[in-house]
N, C-alpha and C positions, 0 to 999 in steps of 0.2 A: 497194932497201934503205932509202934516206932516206924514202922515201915509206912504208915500213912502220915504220919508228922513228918517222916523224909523225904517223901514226894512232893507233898503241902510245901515243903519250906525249899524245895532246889523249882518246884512252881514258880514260888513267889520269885526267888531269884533271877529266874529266867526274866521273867515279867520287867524285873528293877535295870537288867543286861541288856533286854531291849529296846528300853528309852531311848531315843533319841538324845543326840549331844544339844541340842535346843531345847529339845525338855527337861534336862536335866539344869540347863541354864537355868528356866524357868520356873521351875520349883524351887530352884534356892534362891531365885529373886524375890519371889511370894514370901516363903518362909523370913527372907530380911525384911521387904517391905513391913511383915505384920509383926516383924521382932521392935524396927525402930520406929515403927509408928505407934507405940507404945511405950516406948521408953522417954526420960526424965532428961533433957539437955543436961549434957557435961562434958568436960574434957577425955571423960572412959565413952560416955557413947561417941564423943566425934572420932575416938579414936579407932573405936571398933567398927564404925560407918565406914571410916577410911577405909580399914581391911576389906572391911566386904564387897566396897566398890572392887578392890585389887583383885580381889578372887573372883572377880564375876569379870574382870578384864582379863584374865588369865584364862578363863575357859574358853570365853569368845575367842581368843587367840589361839584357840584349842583347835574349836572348827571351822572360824573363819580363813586363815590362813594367812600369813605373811600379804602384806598389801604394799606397792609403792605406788605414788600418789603423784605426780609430777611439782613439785612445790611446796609441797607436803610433810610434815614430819615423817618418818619413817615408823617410828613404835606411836598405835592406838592405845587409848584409853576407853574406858566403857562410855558410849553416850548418853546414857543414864547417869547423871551426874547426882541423885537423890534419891536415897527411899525413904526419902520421911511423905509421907502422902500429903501432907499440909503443907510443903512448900513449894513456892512458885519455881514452876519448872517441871515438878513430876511427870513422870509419863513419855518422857522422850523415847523417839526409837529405838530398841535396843538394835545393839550393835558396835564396832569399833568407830568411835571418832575422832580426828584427827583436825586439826586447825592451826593458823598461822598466828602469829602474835599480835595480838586485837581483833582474833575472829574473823579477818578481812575475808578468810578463805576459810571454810568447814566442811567438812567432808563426812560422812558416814557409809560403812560397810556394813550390808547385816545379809542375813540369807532369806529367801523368798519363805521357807515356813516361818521364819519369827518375822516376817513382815505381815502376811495374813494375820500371825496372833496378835498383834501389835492393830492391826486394822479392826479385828472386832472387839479389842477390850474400845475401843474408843467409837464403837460405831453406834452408842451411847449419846455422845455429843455433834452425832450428825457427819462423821465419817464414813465417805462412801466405801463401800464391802468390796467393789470387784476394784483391782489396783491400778485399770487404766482408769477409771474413774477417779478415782485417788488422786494417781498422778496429775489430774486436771485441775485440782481443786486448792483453794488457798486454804484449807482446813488442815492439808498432808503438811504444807509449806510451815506453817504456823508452830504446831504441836511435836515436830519430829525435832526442829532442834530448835536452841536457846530459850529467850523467854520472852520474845516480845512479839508481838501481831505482824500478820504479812497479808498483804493486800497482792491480790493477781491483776496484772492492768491487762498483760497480752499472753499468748503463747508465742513461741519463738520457731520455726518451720525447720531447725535441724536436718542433717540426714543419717537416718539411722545406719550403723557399722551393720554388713552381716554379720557379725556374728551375736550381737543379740538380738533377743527376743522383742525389749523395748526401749524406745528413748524419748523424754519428752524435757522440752525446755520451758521454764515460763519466767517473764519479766515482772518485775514486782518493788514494792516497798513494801521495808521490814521497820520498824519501830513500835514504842510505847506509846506514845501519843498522836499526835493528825499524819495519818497516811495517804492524805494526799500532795501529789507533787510530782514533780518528773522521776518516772521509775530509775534507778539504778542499781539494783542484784540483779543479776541470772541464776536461778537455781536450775540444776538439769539432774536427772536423774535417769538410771539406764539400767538393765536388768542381763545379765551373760550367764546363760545355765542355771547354777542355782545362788549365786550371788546379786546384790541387788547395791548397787554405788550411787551415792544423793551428794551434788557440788556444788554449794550454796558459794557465791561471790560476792561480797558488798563494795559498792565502789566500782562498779567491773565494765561501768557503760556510763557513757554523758547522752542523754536525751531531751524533750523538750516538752513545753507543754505542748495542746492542741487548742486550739483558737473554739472550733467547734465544740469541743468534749465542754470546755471552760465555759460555754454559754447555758450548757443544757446543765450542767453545775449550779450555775447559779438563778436558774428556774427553778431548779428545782427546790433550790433551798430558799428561794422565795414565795415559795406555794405557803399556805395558814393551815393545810390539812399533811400530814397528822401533825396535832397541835406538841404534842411531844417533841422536842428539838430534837435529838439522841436521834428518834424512829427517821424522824425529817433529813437526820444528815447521812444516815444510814441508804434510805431510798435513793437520794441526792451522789453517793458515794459509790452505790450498783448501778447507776444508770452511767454514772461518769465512768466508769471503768471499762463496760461494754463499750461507749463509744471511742473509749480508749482504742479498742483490740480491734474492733473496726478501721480507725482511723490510721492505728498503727504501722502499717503495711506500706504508706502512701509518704509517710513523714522521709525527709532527706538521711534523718540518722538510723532508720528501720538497719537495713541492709548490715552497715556495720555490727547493728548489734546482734542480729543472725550472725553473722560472722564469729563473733566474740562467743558466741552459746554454741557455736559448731569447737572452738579450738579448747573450751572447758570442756566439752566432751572428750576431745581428744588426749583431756589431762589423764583421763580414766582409765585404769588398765582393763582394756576391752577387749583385745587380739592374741 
């Protein structure tokens, strides 16, 4: 019997030795999530939230590895900035994030498995599953960092570095409330082995409206069906943005901002 409780237990061992450094991330993130999302507001829980973020930036520095950012802070923090699951924000990418002071510039590092896990706790809320699909979509742009809504108007035509795998840029507005107006972020995000680098820019382009887009705008928000205002500015809001990305390409300021989404890539340590 001792001899089979010995095996059983240097089993079990082995089992717990060959977690992965991401899984191991990921079970003490679970384990805080359901600790403080349950817990009473106070100065002992904000104080033990604190810690816990520290230790889950500590590990990601484990196995993400030393990152320099051109611009960039040099020490990440976790970009999960919450486990309380009630507040605004939860759910961010995991991974290290790094930003300028007022967010102008945001950056996150994380690695391609805890990018899939990260993709299907949220493919829930309409997250595409395969990651170039992702990358296309203003649902990636939205949910991975800060807390306010992003709107896709174009994608940007980069050219991908050999040496990764992917790269994709897209032009947008980020805000809380009316997302339409001349886009100015590039977000571009790029994939090198097993690391995956997302570089959100606000402020990072002057562009324009379109005379075209802005008619079919305001058709469409002229139409009486659906009678719901919300739905009405919503359809009004997809159709204006398609003709955005269409139209985009031909506008005098395009070019630059291709440009602009090519040397933010180039911030990234990719070679």
């Amino acid at each position: 019997m001792r001899l089979l409780a010995l095996l059983c237990l240097l089993a079990f061992a082995a089992r717990v030795n060959a977690a992965s450094p991401e899984q191991h991330y990921l079970d003490l993130r679970d384990r805080y999530i359901a600790k403080f999302s349950k817990a009473k507001e106070s100065d002992e829980t904000s104080r033990q939230h604190d810690a816990a973020l520290s230790e889950l930036t500590g590990i990601l520095r484990g196995f993400v590895g030393p990152v320099t950012i051109k611009g960039l802070p040099a020490d990440g923090k976790s970009n999960v900035d919450t486990l309380f699951k009630e507040d605004i924000g939860f759910g961010h990418l995991d991974g290290l994030g790094f930003a300028t002071e007022g967010d102008k510039q945001q950056a996150v590092v994380t690695t391609t498995s805890l990018l899939k896990h990260w993709l299907r706790e949220h493919g829930k809320d309409g997250m595409p599953q395969e990651i170039d699909a992702a990358f296309r979509s203003d649902r990636f742009y939205y949910q991975a960092i800060q807390d306010a809504a992003f709107a896709k108007y174009a994608e940007l035509p980069i050219t991908k570095p050999a040496s990764v795998s992917a790269a994709v840029a897209v032009l947008g507005v980020r805000g809380n409330g009316d997302l339409k107006g001349p886009p100015h972020e590039i977000d571009v995000v790029a994939i090198r082995g097993d690391k995956v680098y997302f570089l959100a820019a606000s402020g990072a382009v002057k562009t324009a409206e379109i005379a075209a887009c802005e008619k079919i705008w305001k058709q469409m928000m002229a139409r009486k069906v659906p009678q719901d205002s919300m739905a009405r500015e919503d359809q009004a809001m997809d159709a204006y943005t398609k003709c955005f990305a269409r139209e985009a390409p031909s506008q005098s300021w395009f070019a630059a901002t291709v440009r602009k989404a090519q040397s933010q890539l180039e911030q990234l340590p990719l070679r």
